[in-house]
C-alpha positions in Angstrom: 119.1 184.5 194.7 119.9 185.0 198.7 119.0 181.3 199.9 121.8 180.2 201.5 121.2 176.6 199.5 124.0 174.9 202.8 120.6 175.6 204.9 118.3 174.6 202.7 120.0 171.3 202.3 120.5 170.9 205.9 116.8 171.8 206.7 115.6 168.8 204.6 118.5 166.3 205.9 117.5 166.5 209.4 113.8 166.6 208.5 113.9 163.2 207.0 113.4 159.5 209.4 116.7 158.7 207.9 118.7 160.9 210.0 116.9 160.5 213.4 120.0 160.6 215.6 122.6 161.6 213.2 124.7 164.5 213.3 124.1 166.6 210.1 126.8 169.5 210.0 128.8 171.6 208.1 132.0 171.2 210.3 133.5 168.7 212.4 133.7 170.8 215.2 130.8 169.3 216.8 131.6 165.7 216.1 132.7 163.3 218.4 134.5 159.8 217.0 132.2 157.5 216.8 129.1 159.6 216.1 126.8 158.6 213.2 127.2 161.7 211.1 126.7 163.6 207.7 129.2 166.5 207.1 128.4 168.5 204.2 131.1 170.3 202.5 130.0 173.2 200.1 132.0 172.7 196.7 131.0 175.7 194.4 128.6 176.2 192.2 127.3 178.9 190.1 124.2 181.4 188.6 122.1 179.4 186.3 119.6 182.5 185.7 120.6 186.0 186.5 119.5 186.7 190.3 117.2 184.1 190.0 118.5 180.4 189.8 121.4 178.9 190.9 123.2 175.4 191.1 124.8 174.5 194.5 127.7 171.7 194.4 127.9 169.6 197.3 130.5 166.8 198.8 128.5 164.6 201.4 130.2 162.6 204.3 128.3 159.8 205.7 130.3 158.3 209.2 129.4 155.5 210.8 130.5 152.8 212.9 130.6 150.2 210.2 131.7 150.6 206.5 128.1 148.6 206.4 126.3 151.3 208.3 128.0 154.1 206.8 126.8 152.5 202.7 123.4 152.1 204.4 123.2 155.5 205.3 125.1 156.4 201.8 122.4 155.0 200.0 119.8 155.8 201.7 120.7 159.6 201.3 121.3 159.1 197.6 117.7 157.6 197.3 115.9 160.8 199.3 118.3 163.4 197.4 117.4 162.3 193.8 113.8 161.0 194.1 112.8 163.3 196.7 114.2 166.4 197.3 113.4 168.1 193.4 109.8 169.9 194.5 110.8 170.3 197.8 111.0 174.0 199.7 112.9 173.8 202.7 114.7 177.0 204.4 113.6 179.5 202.4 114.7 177.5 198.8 112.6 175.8 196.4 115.0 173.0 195.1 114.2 172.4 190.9 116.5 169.4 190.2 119.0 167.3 191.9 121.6 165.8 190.1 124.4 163.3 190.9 128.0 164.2 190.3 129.5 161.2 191.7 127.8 158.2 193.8 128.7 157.3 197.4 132.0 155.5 197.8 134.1 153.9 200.4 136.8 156.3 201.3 137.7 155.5 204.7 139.0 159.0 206.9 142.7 158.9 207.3 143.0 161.4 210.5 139.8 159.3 212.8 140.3 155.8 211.2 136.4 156.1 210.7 134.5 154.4 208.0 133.0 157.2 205.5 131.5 156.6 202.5 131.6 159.9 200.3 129.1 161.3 197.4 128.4 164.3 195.5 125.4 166.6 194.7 124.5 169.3 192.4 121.2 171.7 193.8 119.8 173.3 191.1 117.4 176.1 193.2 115.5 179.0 193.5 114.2 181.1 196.2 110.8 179.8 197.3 107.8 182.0 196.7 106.1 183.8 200.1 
């Protein structure tokens, strides 16, 4: 498989109404303090079927500017990952399964002070058929 499945998952999170004016990244470079954001850290994975499946492990981020915003938004992403992404082709990747390693939590950041509620992801995916 070649999809990169970062992009993939980033093509649907800033396709979705729930992320209208959030910051969906990969780093924190682009962040400011303050800025409603979801920072996605790649955690691993592995092949599932020789060069054609694999599962992608992801750590999500959600910032906000209350630890109530930043559930809300939490929540909300869990809810679109599990019922709605499985089916989905976005960036190149057609995304089998979702599954749910561990379910957002409050884990405030200790460097910005920031409320962050943090959850994690398996992708199971293929690349999509042209």
């Amino acid at each position: 498989m070649r999809t990169d499945p970062m992009r993939v998952l980033h093509a649907y999170l800033t396709a979705i109404p729930e992320t209208a004016g959030v910051l969906v990244s990969a780093s924190l470079v682009d962040r400011v303090k303050g800025q409603p954001s979801i920072i996605l850290d790649g955690t691993g994975g592995y092949r599932v079927v020789r060069h054609r499946a694999d599962r992608a492990d992801f750590t999500i981020n959600t910032y906000h500017r209350s630890m109530r915003e930043a559930s809300d938004l939490a929540y909300a992403l869990r809810e679109r990952l599990l019922e709605d992404l499985p089916g989905t082709v976005a960036s190149g990747g057609l995304v089998l399964d979702v599954t749910e390693v561990h379910s957002p939590f409050h884990l405030a950041d200790m460097t910005s002070g920031e409320y962050r509620y943090v959850a994690a992801i398996a992708l199971y995916l293929i690349d999509a058929l042209h």
